[in-house]
C-alpha positions in Angstrom: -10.4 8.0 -1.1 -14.0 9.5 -0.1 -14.2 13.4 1.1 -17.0 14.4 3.6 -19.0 17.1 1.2 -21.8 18.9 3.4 -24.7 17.4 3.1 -27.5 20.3 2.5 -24.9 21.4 -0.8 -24.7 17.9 -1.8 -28.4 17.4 -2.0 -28.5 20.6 -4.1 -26.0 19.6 -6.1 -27.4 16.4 -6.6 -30.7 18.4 -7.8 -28.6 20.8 -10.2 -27.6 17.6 -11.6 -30.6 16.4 -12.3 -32.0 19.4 -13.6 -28.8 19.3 -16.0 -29.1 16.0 -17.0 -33.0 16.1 -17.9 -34.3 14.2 -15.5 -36.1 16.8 -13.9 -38.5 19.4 -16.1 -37.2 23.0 -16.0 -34.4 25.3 -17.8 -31.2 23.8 -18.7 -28.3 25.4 -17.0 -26.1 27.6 -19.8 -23.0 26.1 -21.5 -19.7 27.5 -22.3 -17.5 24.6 -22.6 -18.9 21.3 -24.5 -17.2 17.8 -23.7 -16.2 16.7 -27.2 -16.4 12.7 -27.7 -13.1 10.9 -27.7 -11.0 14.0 -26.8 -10.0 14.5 -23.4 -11.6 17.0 -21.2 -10.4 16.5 -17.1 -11.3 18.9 -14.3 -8.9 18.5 -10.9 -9.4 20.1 -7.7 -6.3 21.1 -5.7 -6.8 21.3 -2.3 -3.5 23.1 -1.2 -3.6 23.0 2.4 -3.2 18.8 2.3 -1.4 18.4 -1.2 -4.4 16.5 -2.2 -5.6 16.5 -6.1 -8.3 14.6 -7.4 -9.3 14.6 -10.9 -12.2 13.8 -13.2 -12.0 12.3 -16.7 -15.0 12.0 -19.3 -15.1 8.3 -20.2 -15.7 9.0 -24.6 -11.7 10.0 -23.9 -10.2 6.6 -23.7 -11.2 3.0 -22.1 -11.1 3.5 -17.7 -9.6 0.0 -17.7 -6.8 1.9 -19.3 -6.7 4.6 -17.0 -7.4 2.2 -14.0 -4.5 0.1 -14.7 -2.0 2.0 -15.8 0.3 1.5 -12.8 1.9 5.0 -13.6 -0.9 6.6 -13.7 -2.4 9.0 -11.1 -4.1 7.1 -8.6 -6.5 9.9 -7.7 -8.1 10.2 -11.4 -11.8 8.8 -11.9 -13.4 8.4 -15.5 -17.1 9.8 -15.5 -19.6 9.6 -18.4 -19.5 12.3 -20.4 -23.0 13.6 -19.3 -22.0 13.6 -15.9 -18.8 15.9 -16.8 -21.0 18.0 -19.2 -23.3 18.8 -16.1 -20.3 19.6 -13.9 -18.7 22.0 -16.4 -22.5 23.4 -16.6 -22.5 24.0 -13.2 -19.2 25.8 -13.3 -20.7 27.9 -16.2 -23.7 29.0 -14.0 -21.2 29.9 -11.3 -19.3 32.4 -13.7 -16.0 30.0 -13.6 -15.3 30.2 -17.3 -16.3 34.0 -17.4 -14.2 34.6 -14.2 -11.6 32.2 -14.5 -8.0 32.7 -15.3 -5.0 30.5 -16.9 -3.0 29.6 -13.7 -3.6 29.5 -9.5 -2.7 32.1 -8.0 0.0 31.7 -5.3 -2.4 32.6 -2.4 -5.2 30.3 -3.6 -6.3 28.0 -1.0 -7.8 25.5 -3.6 -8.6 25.6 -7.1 -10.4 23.8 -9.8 -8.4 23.3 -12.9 -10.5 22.7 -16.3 -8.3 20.9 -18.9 -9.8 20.5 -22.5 -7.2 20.4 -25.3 -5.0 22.9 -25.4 -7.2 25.6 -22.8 -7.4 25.7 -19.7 -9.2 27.9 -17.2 -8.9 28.4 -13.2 -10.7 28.7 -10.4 -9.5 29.4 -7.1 -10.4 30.3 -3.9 -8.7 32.8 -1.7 -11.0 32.6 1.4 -13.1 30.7 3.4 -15.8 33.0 2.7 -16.2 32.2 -0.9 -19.7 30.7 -0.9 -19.5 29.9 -4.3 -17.0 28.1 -4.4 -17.7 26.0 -1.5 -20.5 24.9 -3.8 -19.0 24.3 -6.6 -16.6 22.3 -4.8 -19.4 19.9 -2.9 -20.4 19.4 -6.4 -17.3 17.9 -7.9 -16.5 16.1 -4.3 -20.2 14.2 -5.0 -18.8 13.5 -8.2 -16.0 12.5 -7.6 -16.9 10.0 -4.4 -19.7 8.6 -6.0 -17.2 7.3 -9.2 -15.5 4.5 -8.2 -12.1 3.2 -9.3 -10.0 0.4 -9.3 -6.3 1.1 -9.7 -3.4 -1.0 -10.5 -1.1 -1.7 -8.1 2.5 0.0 -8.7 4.3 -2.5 -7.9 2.3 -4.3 -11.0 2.8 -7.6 -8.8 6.7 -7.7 -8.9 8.9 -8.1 -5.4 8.1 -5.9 -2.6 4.5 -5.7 -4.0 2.4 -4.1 -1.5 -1.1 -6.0 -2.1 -2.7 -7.5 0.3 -2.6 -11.5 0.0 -5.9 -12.0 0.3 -5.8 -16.3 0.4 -2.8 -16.3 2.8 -4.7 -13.4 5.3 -8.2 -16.1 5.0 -5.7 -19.2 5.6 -4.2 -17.1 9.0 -7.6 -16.0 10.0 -9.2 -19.9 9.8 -6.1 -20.9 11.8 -6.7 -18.7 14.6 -10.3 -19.3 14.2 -9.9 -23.3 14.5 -7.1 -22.6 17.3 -9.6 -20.4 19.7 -12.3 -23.1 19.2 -9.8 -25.9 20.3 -9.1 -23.8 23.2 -12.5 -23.4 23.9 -13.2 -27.0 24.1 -10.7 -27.7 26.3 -12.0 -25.2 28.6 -15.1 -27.2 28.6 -14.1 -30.5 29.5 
């Protein structure tokens, strides 16, 4: 699934990251939560208003073919490096998250960003359509999260009523119709 993210945050997002990760000279953004190889660390956003939550993983946590095909498994989690998660999380820091954040959303919240590394867990949410910050934040993670991609096992995992598509039996429909229109059109001809 790909979100639209604004594009003037996402190109200053994309330059935070950057910045984070090195690649450009300056300061390092400040850090308040460190990813910790092979342990889990996932950061969601809930978007309340369409029931949608995406979620990020850092890849040192376990294999993403074992995320991907775990046919139980959500559907909406990616598996980033863990650089690209570190930056995220020092974004986040930067934007006061983990100095403002609490334990659980709010019941007004209109979406949130969840934070999940062991057993803590910190929350930020967004009341209003005037939180700026937020916003940001959130074009961030959205870049993120639509530039990962991800291939999911089916549910079904292949048994009766699968819902794949049947790729060789849509080409074999698609080269009969395509053979049938040019005998038609030959017959037109003559």
């Amino acid at each position: 699934m790909v979100v639209h993210v604004p594009k003037k945050s996402a190109v200053l997002w994309i330059a935070a990251f950057l910045a984070a990760a090195g690649c450009v000279g300056g300061p390092s953004l400040p850090r308040a939560v460190q990813i910790e190889p092979g342990r889990r660390t996932t950061v969601r956003l809930m978007q309340f208003a369409d029931g949608l939550v995406f979620t990020l993983q850092n890849a040192s946590s376990g294999s993403a073919a074992d995320v991907y095909s775990d046919p139980k498994g959500d559907h909406q989690t990616k598996v980033l490096a863990d650089a690209q998660l570190q930056a995220l999380l020092d974004v986040f820091t930067e934007k006061g998250m983990f100095a403002q954040g609490t334990a659980s959303v709010p019941s007004d919240a209109r979406d949130a960003l969840v934070v999940q590394q062991n057993d803590r867990r910190w929350v930020w949410s967004r009341r209003s359509a005037a939180d700026q910050q937020f916003t940001e934040v959130k074009a961030y993670f959205l870049s993120l999260y639509n530039d990962a991609t991800a291939y999911h096992a089916n549910s079904n995992n292949g048994r009766a009523g699968d819902s794949r598509p049947d790729l060789k039996a849509e080409n074999d429909r698609v080269r009969s119709e395509a053979a049938a229109a040019k005998r038609k059109l030959e017959g037109i001809r003559r």
